[in-house]
Backbone bond lengths (Angstrom), bond angles and torsions (degrees), N, CA, C in turn:
res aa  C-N    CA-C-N  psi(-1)  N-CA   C-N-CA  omega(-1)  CA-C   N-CA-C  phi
1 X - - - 1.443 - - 1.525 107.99 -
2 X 1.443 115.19 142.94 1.621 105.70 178.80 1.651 81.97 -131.90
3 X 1.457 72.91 161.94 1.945 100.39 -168.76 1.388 92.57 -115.02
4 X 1.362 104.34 143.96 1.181 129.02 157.85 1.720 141.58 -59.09
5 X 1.099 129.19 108.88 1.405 113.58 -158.36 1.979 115.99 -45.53
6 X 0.980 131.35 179.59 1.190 101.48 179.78 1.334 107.25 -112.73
7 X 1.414 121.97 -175.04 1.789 103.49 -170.29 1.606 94.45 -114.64
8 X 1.525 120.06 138.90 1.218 137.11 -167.54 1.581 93.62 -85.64
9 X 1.773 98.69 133.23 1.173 118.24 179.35 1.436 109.34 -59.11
10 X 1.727 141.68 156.02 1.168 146.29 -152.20 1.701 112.42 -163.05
11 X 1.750 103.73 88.91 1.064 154.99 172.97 1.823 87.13 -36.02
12 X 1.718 133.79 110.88 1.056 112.59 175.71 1.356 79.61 -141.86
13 X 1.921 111.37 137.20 1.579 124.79 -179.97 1.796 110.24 -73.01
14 X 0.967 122.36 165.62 1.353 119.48 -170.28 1.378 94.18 -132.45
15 X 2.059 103.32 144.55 1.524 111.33 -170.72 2.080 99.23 -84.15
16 X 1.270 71.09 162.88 2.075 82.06 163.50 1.058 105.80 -23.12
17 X 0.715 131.49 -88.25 1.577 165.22 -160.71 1.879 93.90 -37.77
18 X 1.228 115.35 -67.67 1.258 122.97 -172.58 1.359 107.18 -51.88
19 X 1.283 112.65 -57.87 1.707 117.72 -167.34 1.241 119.02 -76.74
20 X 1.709 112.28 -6.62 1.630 99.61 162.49 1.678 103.46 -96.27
21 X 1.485 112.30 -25.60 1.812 97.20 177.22 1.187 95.05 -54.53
22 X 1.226 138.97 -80.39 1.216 129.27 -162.27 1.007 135.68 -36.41
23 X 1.542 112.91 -56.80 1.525 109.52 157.06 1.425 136.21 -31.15
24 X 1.192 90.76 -47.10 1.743 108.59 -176.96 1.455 127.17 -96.77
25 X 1.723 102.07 6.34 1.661 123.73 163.70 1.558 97.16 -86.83
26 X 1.678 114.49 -62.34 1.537 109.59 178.38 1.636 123.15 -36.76
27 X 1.630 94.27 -46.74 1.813 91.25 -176.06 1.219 125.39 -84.09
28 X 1.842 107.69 -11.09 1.823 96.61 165.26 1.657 98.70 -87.56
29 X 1.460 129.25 -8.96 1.523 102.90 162.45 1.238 141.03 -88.65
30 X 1.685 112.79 16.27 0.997 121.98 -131.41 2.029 82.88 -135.27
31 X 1.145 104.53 -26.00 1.468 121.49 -167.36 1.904 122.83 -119.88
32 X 1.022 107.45 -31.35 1.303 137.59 -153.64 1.789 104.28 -128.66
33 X 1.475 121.31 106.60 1.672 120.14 164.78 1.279 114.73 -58.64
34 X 0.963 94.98 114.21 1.589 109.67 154.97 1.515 136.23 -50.80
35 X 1.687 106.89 88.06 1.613 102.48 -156.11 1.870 83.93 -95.07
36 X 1.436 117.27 145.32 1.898 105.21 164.11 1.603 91.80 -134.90
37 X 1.062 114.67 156.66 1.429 114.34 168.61 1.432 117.52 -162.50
38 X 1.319 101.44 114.31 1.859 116.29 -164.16 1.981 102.53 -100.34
39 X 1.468 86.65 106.08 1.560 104.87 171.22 1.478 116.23 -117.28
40 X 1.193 95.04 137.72 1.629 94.33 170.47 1.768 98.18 -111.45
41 X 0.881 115.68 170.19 1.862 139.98 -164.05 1.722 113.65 -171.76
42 X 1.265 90.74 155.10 1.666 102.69 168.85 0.776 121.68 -106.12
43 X 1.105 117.11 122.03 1.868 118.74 -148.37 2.112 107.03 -118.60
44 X 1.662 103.73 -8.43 1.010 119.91 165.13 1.667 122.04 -24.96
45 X 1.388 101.71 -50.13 1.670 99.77 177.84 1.616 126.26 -70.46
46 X 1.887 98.04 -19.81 1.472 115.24 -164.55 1.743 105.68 -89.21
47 X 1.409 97.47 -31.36 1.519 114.68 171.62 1.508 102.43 -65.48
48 X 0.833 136.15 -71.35 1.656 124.51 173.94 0.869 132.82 -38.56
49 X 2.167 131.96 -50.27 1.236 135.49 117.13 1.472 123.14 6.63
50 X 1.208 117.80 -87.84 1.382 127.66 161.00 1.494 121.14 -4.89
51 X 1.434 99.28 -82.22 1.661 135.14 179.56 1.581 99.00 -47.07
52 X 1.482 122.51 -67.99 1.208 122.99 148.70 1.942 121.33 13.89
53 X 1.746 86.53 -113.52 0.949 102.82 166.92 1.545 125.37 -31.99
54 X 1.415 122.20 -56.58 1.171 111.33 -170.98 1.469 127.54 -91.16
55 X 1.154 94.84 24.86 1.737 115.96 170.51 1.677 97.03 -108.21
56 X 1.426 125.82 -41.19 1.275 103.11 178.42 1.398 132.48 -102.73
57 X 1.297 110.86 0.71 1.716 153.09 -171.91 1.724 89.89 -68.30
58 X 1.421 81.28 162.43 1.835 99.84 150.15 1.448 108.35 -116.99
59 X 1.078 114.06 9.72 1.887 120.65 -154.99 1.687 93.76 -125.05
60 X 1.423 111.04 123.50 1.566 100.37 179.16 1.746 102.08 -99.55
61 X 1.204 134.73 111.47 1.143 133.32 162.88 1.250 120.83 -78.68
62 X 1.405 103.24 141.24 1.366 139.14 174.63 1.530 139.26 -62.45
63 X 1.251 151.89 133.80 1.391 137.06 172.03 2.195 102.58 -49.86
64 X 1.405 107.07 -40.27 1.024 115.56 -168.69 1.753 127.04 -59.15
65 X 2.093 90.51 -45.91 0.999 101.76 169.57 2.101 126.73 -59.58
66 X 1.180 101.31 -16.81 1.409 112.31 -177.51 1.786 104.44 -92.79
67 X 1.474 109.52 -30.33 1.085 77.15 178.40 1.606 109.27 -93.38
68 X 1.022 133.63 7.50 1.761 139.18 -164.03 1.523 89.56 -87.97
69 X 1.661 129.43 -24.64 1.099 130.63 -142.74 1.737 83.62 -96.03
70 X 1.327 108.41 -65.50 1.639 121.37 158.90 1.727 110.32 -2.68
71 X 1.535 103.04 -78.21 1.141 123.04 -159.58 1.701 110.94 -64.02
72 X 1.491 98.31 -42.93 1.911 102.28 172.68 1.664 105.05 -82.85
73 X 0.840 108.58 19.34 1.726 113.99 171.81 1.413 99.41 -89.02
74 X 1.423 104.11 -68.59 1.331 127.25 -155.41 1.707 104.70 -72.14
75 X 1.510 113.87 -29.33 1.381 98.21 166.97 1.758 114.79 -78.92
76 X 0.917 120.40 -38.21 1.256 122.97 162.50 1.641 118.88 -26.63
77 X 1.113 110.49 -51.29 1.537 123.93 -153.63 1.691 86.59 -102.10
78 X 1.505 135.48 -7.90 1.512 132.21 -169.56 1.868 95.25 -146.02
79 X 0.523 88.26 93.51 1.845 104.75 -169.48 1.905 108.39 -60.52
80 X 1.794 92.37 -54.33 1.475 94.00 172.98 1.211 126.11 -63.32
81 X 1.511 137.36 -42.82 1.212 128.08 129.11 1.346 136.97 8.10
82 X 1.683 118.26 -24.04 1.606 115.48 -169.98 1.726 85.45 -146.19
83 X 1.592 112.73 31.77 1.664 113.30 162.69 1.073 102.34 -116.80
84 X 1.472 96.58 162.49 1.406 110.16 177.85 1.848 118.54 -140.52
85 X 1.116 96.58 132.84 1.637 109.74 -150.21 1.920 105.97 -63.24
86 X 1.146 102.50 143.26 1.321 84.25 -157.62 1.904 94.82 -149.29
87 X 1.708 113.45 80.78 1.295 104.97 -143.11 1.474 166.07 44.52
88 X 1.362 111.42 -85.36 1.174 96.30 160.33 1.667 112.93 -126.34
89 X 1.928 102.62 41.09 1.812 97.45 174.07 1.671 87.36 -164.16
90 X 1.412 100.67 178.80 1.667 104.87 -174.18 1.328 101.68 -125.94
91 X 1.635 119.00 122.41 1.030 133.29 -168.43 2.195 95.06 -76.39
92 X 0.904 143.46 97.91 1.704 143.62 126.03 1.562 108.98 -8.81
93 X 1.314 113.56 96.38 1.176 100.62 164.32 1.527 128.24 -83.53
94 X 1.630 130.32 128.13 1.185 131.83 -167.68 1.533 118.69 -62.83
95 X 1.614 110.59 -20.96 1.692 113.24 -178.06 1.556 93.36 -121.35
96 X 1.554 85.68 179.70 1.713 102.40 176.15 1.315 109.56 -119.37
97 X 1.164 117.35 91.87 1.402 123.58 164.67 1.260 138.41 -87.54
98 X 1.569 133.93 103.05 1.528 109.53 -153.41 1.570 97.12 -120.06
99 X 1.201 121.53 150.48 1.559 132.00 153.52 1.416 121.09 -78.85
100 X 1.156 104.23 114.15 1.878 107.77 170.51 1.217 116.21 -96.55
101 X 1.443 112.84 112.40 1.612 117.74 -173.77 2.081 91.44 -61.16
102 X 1.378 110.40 156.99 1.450 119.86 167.44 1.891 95.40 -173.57
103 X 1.705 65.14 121.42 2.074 91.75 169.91 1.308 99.74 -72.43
104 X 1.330 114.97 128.95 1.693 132.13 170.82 1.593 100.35 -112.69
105 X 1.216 110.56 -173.54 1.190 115.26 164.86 1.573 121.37 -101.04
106 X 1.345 125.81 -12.02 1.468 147.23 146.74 1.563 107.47 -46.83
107 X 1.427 119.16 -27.87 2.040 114.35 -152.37 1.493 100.26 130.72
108 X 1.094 79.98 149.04 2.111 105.72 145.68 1.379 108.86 -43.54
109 X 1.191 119.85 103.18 1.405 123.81 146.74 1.575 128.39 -104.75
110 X 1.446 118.26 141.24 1.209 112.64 173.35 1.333 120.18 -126.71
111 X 1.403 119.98 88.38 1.748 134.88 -174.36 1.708 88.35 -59.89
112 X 1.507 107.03 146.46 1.355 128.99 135.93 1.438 121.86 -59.57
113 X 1.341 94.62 126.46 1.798 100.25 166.50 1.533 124.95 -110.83
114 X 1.274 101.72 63.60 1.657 117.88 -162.22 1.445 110.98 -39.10
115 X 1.282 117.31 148.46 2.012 135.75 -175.85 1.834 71.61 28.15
116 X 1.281 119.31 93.41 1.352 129.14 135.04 1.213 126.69 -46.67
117 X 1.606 111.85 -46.72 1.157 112.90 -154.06 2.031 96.24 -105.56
118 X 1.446 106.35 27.52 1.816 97.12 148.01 1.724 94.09 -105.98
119 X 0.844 126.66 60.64 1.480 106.04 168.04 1.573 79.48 -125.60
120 X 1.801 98.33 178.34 1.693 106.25 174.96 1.570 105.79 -160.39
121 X 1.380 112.16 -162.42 2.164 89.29 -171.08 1.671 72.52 -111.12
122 X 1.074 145.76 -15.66 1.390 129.63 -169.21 1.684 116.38 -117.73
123 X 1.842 93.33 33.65 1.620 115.45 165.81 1.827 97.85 -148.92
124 X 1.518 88.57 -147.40 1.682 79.10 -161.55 1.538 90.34 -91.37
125 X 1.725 94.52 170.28 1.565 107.49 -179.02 1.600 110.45 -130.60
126 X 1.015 128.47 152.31 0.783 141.44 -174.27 1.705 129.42 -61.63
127 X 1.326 101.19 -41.09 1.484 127.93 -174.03 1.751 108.73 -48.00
128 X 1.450 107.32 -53.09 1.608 113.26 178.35 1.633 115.07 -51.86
129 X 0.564 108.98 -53.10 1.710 140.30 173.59 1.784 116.63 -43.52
130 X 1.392 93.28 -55.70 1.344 101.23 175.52 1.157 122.90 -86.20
131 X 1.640 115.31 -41.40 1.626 113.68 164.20 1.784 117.27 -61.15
132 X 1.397 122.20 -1.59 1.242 122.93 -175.93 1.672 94.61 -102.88
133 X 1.279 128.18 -40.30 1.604 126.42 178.64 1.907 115.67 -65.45
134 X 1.314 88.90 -35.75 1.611 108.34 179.04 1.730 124.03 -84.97
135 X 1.301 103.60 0.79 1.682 135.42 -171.23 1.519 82.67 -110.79
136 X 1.093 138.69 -81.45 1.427 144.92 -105.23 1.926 71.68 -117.16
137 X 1.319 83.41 -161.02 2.074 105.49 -174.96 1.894 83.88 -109.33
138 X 1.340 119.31 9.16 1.872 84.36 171.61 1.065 142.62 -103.21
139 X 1.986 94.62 44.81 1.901 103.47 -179.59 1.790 78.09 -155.01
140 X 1.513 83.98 159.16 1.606 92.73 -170.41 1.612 88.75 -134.82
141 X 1.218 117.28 148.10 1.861 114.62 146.35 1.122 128.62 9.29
142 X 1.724 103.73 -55.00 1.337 109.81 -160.22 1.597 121.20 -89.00
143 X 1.451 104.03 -23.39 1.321 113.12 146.49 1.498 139.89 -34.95
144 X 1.255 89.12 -47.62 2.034 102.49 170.85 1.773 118.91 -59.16
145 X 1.265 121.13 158.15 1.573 104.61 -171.21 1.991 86.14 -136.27
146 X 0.981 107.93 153.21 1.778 126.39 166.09 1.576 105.13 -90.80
147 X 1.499 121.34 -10.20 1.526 93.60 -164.32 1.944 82.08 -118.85
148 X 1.103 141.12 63.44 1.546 112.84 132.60 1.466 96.61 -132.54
149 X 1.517 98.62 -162.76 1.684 93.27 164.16 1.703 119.87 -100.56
150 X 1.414 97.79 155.42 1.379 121.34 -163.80 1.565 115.53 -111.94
151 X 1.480 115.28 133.77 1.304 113.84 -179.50 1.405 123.77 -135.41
152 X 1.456 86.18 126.89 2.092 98.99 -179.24 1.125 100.17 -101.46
153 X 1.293 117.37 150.51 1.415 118.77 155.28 1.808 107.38 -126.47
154 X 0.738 95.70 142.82 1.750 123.36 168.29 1.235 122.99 -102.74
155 X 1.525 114.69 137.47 1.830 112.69 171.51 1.961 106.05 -86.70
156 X 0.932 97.57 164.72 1.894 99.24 176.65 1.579 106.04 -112.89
């Protein structure tokens, strides 16, 4: 039997961009539980809704915007959910602030979407806004926060 030489490990520097996600992936795992939760739903009725609206709207809504709407519902209505542990008591947070993970071509970024929960689907939303700051140079790293909750969505 002959062996193969082996392949030499390969030392590669990381941009801006990289070394604060990272940083700031380690310290919300490092600080912050890790809640994930993979649901599937039929979203058939919401898709029509949707379609709806944005045929008679001036506002084009999003898959995203419905579910961000979801998510500041649900902290609303689950309080501990939007605390954060803080020795020996749990700080309640008074607003809803959420991070929306969004793949750029720079990295993973995750903008704050500050008092989330004054936005609405039949006022402004957030989503346009952020994919244009997170596109463009007008959000940096440092913008992103480790301490609220954060939302990806995925297709199946």
């Amino acid at each position: 039997m002959v062996l193969a030489a082996a392949a030499e490990d390969e030392l590669v520097p990381l941009t801006t961009i990289q070394k604060i996600t990272g940083r700031r992936m380690l310290e919300s795992s490092q600080g912050i539980p890790s809640v994930t939760e993979h649901t599937r739903a039929d979203v058939t009725s919401l898709l029509a809704m949707r379609a709806q609206i944005n045929e008679d709207g001036a506002h084009r809504l999003t898959i995203n915007d419905f579910v961000l709407l979801a998510v500041v519902r649900a902290l609303g209505e689950h309080r501990r959910m939007n605390a954060v542990f803080q020795g020996d008591s749990l700080l309640y947070k008074g607003s809803i602030h959420l991070g929306m993970a969004v793949a750029t071509p720079r990295g993973l970024l995750v903008p704050v979407i500050r008092d989330a929960d004054h936005y609405s689907l039949s006022g402004s939303q957030p989503g346009p806004e952020i994919w244009q700051r997170t596109h463009g140079r007008g959000i940096s790293p440092l913008m992103s926060s480790v301490d609220r909750p954060s939302v990806s969505r995925t297709s199946a």
